[in-house]
C-alpha positions as CSV (number, residue, x, y, z in Angstrom):
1,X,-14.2,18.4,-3.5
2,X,-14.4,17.7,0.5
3,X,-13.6,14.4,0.9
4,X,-16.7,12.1,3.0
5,X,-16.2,9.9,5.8
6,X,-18.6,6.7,5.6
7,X,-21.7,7.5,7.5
8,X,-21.4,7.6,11.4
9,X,-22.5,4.8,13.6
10,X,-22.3,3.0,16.8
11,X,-19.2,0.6,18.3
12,X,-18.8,-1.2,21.1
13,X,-15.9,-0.6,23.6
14,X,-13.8,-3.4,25.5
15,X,-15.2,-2.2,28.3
16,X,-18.9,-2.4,27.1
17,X,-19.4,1.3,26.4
18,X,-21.2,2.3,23.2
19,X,-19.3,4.8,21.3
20,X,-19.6,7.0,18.5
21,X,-17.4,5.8,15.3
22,X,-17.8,9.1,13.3
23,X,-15.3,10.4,11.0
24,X,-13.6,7.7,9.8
25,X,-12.9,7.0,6.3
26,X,-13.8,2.8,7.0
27,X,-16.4,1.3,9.3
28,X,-15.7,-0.9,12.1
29,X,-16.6,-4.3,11.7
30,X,-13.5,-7.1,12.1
31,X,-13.5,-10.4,11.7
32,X,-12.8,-12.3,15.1
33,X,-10.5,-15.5,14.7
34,X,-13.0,-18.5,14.2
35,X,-14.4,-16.5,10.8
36,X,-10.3,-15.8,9.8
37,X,-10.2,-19.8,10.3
38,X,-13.0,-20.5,7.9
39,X,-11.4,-18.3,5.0
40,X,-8.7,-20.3,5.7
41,X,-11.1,-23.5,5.2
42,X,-13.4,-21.9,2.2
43,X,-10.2,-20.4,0.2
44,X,-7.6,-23.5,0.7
45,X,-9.4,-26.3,2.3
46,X,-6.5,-26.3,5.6
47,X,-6.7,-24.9,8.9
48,X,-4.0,-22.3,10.3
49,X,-1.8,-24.3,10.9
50,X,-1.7,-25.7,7.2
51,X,-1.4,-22.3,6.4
52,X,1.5,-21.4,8.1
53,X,3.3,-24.6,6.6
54,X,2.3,-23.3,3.0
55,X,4.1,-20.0,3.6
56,X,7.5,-21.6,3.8
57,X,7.0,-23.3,0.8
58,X,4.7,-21.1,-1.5
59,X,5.8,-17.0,-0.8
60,X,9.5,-16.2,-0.4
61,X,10.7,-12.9,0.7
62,X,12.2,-10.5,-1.9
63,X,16.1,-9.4,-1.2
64,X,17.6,-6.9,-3.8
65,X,20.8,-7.1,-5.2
66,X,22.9,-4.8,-4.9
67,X,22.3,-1.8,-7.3
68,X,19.3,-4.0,-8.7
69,X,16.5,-1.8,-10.1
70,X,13.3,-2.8,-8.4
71,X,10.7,-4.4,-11.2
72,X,6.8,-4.3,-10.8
73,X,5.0,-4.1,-7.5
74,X,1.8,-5.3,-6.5
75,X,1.0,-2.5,-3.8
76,X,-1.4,-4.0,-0.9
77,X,-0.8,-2.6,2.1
78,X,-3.4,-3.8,4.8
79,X,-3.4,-2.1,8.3
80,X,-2.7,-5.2,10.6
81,X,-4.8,-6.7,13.4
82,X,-1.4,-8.1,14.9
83,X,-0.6,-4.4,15.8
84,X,-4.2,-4.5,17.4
85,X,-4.7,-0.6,15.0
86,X,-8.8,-1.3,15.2
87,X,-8.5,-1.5,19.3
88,X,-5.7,1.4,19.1
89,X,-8.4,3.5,17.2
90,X,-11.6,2.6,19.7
91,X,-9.7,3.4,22.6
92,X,-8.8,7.1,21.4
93,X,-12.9,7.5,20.3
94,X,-13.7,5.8,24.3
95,X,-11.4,7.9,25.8
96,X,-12.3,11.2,24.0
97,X,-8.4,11.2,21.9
98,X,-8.4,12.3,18.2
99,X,-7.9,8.6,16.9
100,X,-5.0,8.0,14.2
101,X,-7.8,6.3,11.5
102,X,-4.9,3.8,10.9
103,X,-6.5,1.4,8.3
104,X,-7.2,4.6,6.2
105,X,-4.2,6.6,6.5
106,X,-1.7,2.9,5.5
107,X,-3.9,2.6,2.3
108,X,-3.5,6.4,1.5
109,X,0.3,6.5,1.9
110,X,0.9,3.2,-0.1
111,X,0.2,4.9,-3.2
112,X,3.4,7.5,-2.7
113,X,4.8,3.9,-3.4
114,X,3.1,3.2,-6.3
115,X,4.3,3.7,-10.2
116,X,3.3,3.5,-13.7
117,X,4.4,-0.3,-13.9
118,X,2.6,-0.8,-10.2
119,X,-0.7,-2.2,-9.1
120,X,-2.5,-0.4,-6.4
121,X,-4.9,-2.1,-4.3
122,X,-7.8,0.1,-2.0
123,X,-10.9,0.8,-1.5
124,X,-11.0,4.3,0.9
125,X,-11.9,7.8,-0.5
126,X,-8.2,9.0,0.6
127,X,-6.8,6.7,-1.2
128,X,-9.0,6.7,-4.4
129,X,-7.8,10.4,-4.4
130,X,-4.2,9.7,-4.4
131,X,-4.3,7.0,-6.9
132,X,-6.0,9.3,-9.0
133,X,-3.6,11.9,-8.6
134,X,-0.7,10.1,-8.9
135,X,-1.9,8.4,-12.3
136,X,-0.8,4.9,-10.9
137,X,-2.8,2.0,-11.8
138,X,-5.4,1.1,-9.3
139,X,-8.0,-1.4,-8.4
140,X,-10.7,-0.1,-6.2
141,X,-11.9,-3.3,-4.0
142,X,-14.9,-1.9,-2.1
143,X,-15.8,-3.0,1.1
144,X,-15.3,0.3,3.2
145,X,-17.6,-1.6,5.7
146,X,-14.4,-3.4,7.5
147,X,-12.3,-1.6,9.2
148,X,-9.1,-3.9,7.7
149,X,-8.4,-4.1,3.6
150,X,-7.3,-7.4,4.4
151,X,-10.8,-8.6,6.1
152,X,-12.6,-6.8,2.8
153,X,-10.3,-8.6,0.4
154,X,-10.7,-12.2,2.2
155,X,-14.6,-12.1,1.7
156,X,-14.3,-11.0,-1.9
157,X,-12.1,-13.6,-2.6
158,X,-15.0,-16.1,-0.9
159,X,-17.0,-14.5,-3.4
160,X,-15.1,-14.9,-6.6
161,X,-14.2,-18.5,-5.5
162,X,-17.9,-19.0,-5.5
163,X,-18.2,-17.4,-9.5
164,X,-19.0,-14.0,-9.1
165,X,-17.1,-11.7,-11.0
166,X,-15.1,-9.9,-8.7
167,X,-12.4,-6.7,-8.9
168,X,-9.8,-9.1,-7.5
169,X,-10.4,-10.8,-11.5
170,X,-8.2,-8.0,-12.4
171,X,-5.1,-8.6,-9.5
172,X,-5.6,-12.5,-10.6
173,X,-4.9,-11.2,-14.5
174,X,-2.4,-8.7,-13.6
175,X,-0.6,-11.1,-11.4
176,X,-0.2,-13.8,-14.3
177,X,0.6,-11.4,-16.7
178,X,3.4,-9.9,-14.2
179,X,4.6,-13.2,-12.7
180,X,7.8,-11.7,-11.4
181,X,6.3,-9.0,-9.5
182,X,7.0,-8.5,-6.0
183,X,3.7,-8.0,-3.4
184,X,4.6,-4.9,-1.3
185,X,3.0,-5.7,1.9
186,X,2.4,-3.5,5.2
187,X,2.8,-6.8,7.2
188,X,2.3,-10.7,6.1
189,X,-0.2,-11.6,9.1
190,X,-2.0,-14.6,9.1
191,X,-4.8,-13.0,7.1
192,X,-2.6,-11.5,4.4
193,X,-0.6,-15.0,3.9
194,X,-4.3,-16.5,3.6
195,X,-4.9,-14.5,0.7
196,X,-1.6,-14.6,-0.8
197,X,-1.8,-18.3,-0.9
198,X,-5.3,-18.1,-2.9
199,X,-3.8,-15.9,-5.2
200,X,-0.4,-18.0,-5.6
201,X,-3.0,-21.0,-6.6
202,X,-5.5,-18.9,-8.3
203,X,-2.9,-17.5,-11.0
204,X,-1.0,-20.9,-11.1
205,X,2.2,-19.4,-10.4
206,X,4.6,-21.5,-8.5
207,X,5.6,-18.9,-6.0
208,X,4.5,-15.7,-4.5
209,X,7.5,-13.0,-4.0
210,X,6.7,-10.5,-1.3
211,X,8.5,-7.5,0.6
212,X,7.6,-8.9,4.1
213,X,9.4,-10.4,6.6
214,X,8.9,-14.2,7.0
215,X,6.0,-15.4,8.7
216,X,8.2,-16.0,12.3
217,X,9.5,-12.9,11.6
218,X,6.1,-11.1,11.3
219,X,4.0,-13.1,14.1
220,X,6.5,-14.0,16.7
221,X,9.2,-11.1,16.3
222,X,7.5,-7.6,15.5
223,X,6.9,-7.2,19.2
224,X,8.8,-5.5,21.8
225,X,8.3,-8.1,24.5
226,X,11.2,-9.9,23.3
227,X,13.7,-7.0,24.1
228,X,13.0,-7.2,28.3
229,X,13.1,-10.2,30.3
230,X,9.5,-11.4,31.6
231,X,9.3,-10.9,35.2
232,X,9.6,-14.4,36.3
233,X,13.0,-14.9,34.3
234,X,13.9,-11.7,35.7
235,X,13.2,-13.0,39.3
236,X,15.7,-16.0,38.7
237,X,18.9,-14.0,38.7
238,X,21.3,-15.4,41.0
239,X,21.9,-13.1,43.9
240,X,25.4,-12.2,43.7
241,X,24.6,-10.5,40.2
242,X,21.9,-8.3,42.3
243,X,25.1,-6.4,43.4
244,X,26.9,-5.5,40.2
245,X,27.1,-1.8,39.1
246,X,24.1,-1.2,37.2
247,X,25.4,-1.4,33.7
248,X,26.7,-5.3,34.2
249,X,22.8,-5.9,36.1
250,X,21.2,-4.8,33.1
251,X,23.3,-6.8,30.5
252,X,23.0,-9.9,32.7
253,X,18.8,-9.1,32.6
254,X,19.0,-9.0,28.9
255,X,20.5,-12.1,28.8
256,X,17.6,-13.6,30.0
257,X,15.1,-12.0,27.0
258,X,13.3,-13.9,24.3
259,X,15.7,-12.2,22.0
260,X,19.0,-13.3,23.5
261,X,18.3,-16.9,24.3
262,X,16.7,-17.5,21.1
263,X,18.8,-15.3,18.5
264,X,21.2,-15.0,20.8
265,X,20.9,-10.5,20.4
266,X,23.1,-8.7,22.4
267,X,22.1,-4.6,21.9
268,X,21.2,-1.8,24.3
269,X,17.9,-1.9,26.3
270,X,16.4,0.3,29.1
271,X,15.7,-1.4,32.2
272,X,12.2,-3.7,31.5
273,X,10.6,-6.3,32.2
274,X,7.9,-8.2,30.3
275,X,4.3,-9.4,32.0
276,X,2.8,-12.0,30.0
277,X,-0.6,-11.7,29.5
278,X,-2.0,-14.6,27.5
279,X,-3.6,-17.3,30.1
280,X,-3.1,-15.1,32.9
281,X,-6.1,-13.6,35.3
282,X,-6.4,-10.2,36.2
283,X,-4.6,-10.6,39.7
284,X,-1.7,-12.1,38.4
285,X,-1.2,-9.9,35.3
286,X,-1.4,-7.0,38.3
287,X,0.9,-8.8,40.5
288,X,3.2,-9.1,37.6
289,X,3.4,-5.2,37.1
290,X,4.1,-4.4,40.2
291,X,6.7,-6.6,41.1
292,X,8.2,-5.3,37.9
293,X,7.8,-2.2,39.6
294,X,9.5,-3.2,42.8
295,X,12.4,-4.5,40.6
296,X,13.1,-1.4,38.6
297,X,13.1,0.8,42.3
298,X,15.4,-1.5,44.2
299,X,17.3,-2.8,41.6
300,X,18.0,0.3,39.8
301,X,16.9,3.3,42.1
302,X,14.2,4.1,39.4
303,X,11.0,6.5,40.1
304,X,9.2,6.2,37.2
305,X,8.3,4.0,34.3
306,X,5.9,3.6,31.3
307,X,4.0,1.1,30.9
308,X,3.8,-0.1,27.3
309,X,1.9,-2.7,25.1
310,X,3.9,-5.1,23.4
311,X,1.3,-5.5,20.1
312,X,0.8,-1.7,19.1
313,X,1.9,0.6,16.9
314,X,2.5,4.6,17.0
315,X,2.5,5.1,20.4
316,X,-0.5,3.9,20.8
317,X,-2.1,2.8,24.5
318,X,1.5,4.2,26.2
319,X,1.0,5.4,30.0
320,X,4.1,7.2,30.5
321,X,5.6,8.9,33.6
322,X,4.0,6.5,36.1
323,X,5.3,6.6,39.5
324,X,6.7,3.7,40.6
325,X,5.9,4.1,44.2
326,X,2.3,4.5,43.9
327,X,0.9,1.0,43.9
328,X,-2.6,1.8,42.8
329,X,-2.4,3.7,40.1
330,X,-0.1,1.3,38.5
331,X,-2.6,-1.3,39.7
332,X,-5.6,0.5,38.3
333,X,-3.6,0.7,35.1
334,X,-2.8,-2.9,34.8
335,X,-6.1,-3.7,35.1
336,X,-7.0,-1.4,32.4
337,X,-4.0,-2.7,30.5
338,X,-5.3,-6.7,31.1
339,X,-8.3,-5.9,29.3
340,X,-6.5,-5.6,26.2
341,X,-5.3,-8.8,26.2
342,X,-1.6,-8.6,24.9
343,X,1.6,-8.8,26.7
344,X,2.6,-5.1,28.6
345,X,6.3,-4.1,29.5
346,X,6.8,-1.8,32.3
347,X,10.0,0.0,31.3
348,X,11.9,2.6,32.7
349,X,11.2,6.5,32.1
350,X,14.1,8.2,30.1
351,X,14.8,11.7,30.4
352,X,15.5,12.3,26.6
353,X,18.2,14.4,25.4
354,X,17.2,17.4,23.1
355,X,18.0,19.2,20.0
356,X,16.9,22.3,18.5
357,X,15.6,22.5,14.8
358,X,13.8,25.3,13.3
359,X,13.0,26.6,16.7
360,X,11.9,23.3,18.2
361,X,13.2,21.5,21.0
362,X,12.7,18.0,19.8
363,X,13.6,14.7,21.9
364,X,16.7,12.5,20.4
365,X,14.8,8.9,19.3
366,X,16.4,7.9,16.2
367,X,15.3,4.9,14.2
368,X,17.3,2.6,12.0
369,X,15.9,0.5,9.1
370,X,16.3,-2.3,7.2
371,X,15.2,-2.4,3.5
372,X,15.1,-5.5,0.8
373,X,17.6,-7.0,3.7
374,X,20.1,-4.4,4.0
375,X,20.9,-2.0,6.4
376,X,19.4,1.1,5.3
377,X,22.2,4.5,4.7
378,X,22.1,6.8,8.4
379,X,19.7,7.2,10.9
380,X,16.4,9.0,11.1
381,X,15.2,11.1,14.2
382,X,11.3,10.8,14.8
383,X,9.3,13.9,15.3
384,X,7.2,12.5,18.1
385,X,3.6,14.1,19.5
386,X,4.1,12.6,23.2
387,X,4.0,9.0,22.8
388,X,2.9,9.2,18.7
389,X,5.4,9.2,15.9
390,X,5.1,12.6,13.9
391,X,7.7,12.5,11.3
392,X,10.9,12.0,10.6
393,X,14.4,13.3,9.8
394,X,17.4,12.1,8.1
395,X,20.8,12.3,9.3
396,X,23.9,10.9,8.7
397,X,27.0,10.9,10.7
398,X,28.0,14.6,9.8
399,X,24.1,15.6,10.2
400,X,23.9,14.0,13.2
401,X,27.7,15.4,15.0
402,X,26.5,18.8,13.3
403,X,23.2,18.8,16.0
404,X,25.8,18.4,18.9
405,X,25.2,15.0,18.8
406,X,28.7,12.7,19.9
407,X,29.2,10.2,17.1
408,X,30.2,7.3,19.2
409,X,26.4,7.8,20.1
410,X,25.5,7.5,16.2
411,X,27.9,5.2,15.7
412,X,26.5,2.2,18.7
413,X,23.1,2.4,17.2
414,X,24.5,2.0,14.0
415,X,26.1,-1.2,15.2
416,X,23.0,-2.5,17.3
417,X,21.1,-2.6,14.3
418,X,23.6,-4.5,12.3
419,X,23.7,-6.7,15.2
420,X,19.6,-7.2,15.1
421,X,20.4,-8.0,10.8
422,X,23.0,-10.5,11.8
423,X,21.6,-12.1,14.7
424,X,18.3,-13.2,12.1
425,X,21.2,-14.4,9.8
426,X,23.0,-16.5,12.3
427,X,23.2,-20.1,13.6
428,X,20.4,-19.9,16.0
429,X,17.8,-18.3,13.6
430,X,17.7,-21.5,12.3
431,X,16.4,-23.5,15.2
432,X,14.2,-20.3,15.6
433,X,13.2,-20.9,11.7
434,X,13.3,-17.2,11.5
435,X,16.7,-17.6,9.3
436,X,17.0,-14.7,6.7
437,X,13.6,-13.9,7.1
438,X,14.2,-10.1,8.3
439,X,13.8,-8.2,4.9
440,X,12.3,-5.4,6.4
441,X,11.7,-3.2,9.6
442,X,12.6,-0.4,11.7
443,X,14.2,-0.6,15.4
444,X,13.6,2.5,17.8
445,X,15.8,4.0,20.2
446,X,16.0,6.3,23.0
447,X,19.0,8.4,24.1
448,X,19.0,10.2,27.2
449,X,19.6,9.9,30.9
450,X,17.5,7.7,33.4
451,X,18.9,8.6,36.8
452,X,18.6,6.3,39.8
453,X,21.8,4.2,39.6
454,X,23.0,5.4,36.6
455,X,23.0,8.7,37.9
456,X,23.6,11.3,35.2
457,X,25.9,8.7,32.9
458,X,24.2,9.1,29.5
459,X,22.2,5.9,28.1
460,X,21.4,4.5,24.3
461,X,18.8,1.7,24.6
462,X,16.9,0.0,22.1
463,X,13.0,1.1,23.0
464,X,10.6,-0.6,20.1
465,X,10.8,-3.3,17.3
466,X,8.9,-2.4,14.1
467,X,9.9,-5.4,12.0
468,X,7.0,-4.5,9.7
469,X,6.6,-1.7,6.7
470,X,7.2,1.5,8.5
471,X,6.9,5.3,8.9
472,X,10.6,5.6,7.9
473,X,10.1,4.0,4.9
474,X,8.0,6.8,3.3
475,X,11.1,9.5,4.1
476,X,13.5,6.6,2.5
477,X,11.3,6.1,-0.6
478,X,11.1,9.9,-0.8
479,X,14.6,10.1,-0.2
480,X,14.8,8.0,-3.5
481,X,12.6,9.8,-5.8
482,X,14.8,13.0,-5.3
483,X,17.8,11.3,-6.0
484,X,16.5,10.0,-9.5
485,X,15.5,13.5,-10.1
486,X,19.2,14.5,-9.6
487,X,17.7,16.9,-6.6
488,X,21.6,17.7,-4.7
489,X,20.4,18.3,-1.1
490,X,20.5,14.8,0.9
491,X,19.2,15.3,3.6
492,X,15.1,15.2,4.0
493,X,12.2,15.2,6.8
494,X,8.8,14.4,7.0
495,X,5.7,15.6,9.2
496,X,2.6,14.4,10.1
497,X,-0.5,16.8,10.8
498,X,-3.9,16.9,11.3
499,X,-5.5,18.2,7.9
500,X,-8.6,20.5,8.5
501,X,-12.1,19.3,7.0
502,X,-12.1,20.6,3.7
503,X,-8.4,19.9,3.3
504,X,-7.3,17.7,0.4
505,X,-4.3,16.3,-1.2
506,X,-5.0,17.6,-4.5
507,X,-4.6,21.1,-2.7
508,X,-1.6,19.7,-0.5
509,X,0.1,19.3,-3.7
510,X,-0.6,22.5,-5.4
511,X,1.2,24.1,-2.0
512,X,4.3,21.8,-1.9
513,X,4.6,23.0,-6.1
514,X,4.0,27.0,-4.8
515,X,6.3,26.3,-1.8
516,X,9.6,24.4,-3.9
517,X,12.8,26.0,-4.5
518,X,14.4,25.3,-7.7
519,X,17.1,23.1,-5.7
520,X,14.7,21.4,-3.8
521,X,11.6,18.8,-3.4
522,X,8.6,18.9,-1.5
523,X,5.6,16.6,-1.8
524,X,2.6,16.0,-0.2
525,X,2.2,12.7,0.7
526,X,-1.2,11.6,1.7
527,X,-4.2,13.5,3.3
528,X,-6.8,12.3,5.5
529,X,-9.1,15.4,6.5
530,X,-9.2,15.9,10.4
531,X,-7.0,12.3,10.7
532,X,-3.9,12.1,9.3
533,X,-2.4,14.3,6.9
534,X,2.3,13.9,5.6
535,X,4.5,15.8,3.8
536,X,7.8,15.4,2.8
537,X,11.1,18.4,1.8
538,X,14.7,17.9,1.6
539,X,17.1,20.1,2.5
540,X,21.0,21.2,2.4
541,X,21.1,20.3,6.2
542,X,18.7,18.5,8.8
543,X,17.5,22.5,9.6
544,X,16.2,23.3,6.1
545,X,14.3,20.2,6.0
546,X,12.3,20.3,9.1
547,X,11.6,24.5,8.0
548,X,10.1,23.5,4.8
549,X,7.7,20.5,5.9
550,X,6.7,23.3,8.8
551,X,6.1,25.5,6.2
552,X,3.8,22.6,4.4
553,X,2.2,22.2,7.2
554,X,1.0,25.9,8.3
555,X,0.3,26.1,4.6
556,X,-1.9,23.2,4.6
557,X,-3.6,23.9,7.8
558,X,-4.5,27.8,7.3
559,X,-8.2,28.4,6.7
């Protein structure tokens, strides 16, 4: 059975445009801040900033032990307005893009997640047909009318505090009959910690256990403005610094980051700098680009940059390849940028290294991750579509030296990302009150060259913070299933693609069976027709992986 979008309508654009919002899977309405704040009021009689002291004390973040089997899960994973996924969305529809349908496709791919002792909470058709599939226990929640789960499952929660007898009665019961269960979360925004803390007090338990980060974590840190310096900080570099070799300029730039002075992190970076946005007018948040600009060319000899927002997720609103030296198209792009109303980075342009995989030239920007508070086994390489994440691959050291790769290279990022672990572990987290509240998250990295005054030297640098659920957590969890099944291969990839129209995961599934070799797994994730569509294969080496999930794919997208 095709699976139906919710019936087309109208939306209006930041920039006062009426667009179409056709094909999606939820509608488009999103509640601004004033209405979040009078959930806050109606649920738990406290404004935000009540709620944010309640966190501390009433949800604590879930570690696992080592070799600990993981109990039962309340799955609610919530696309989040703190990655702005609604504006990311209306700007591909405004600008004529294919847009990602994020709300839909992080509901549908949090039941691969899910198991028999689970709870699965959602409310699109995507996902009704996965939980279905999958057998998992599910509570459908309605509400396909907002474009966030969250914003659906805030006014039901109005509603059953006001006596009606609402599908979250069955979470409540669920909850106190499971009162060690861990809430998986996609991220604990401030909307998401609201209705945590109604259910904490709802079921009577004294604490709510979740897989997030802590709220500092999740609000303040899962940016990437923190990595760069802001422009102004930047601008305060005493002069004789201006003449070290480029190298020592950069480190003594990153010194000057959110992340340094506060946590005191010390890891590779690309040459950046931050332009704040909030309180700022249009002319300055210009000016502020292009004096980032002037800095990268004399500074660092740069041409080009990308220009990058610092609340967005999947490559969303990048402008890459920008020339430095023309003034008004980075102007005209500021201003476009400005409009958005989060902080931008203007970051140097990095020539990527490449590596060949099944026939594909493919751009080296691995990922790390961190899981239950630990540093997660290898490295993954993302299959990126331009600026979007597509995918990903596993590697360990010997995958990794086996593409060509030098493992000193492997080996630094390796070390960077203990050093982001540590540095949420150590002295000055506390002061922060971030302190062992990083559970959870991804960082990004580029490796390539960058020219200018690093001529052809090689560069690793740190490029996006994702301190949130994550795409790499689906290979990981994957990754997992196949070693309870005793599957031998260890390596594994995933792929995103755009389904066709009358593609469906109940068909996506009979391929990956038809396609499996006796040795191997291959699963089809989640399917979101003409949005989103992920599979998943190992393999006995990076190669066979990425050859099977291609094979899923032309499978899955053959008429």
């Amino acid at each position: 059975m095709v699976l139906s979008p919710v019936t087309a309508s109208r939306c209006r654009a930041p920039d006062g445009r009426d667009v179409p919002w056709v094909g999606f899977f939820t509608g488009h309405r999103v509640l601004d801040e004033p209405r979040i704040a009078e959930c806050a009021e109606r649920l738990l009689g406290m404004d935000l900033g009540g709620v944010e002291q309640a966190v501390g004390t009433e949800l604590r973040p879930y570690r696992a032990a080592t070799g600990a089997q993981r109990g039962p899960a309340l799955l609610l994973h919530s696309a989040t307005p703190m990655l702005r996924a609604f504006e990311g969305d209306l700007d591909a529809v405004a600008n004529g893009d294919p847009p990602h349908d994020s709300s839909t496709y992080v509901e549908a791919r949090s039941v691969f997640f899910c198991t028999a002792d689970d709870l699965c909470v959602g409310r699109t058709a995507p996902w009704a047909e996965a939980a279905e599939l999958r057998g998992v226990p599910a509570v459908d929640v309605g509400g396909v009318d907002h474009y966030y789960l969250i914003h659906a499952l805030l006014l039901l929660a109005e509603a059953h505090e006001d006596g009606a007898d609402t599908r979250l009665g069955r979470v409540v019961d669920w909850l106190r009959a499971h009162p060690g269960a861990v809430v998986r979360l996609y991220a604990l925004d401030v909307e998401t910690q609201i209705l945590l803390l109604w259910l904490r007090r709802t079921t009577g338990l004294p604490t709510l256990t979740t897989d997030a980060n802590s709220t500092v974590v999740s609000t303040r840190w899962n940016r990437k403005s923190h990595i760069h310096p802001t422009v102004a900080a930047a601008l305060g570099l005493p002069e004789p610094m201006l003449r070290l070799p480029a190298e020592h300029l950069l480190d003594a730039e990153q010194r000057r980051s959110e992340a340094h002075l506060r946590l005191g992190l010390r890891l590779p970076v690309l040459p950046g700098y931050t332009v704040p946005r909030a309180g700022v007018t249009t002319h300055d948040f210009v000016r502020g680009v292009l004096t980032a600009a002037d800095l990268l060319r004399h500074r660092y000899g740069l041409r080009t940059a990308a220009l990058k927002p610092s609340d967005s997720a999947d490559g969303a609103r990048i402008i890459g390849r920008l020339d430095l030296r023309d003034t008004d198209r980075l102007a005209a792009e500021a201003a476009a940028a400005h409009v958005r109303g989060d902080d931008h980075i203007l970051e140097a342009w990095v020539t990527f290294h490449t590596v060949t995989l099944d026939g594909a030239r493919l751009p080296v920007a691995p990922s790390g991750h961190i899981r239950d508070g630990h540093l997660a086994d290898g490295l993954t390489l993302q299959l990126l579509d331009g600026y979007s994440w597509r995918g990903n691959i596993y590697l360990d050291e010997e995958g990794w030296t086996g593409l060509g790769l030098p493992g000193a290279t492997y080996r630094t990022i390796r070390a960077s990302l203990d050093a982001v672990r540590s540095a949420f572990q150590g002295h000055r987290s506390i002061a922060d009150g971030s302190h062992r509240g990083l559970v959870r998250g991804g960082v990004d990295f580029a490796v390539g060259r960058l020219g200018g005054r690093f001529g052809a030297s090689p560069v690793v640098g740190a490029i996006d913070f994702n301190l949130s659920s994550n795409g790499g957590e689906t290979l990981r969890a994957f990754q997992d299933i196949a070693r309870r099944q005793g599957i031998p291969e260890r390596y594994a990839a995933t792929r995103i693609f755009h389904p066709p129209r009358t593609q469906t995961l109940r068909r996506m599934r009979h391929t990956a069976a038809a396609l499996t070799p006796p040795e191997g797994m291959m699963e089809a994730i989640a399917c979101i027709p003409r949005r989103w569509g992920m599979v998943a294969a190992t393999g006995d080496g990076p190669e066979r992986a990425v050859r099977r999930v291609g094979a899923m794919v032309a499978a899955s997208t053959t008429p």
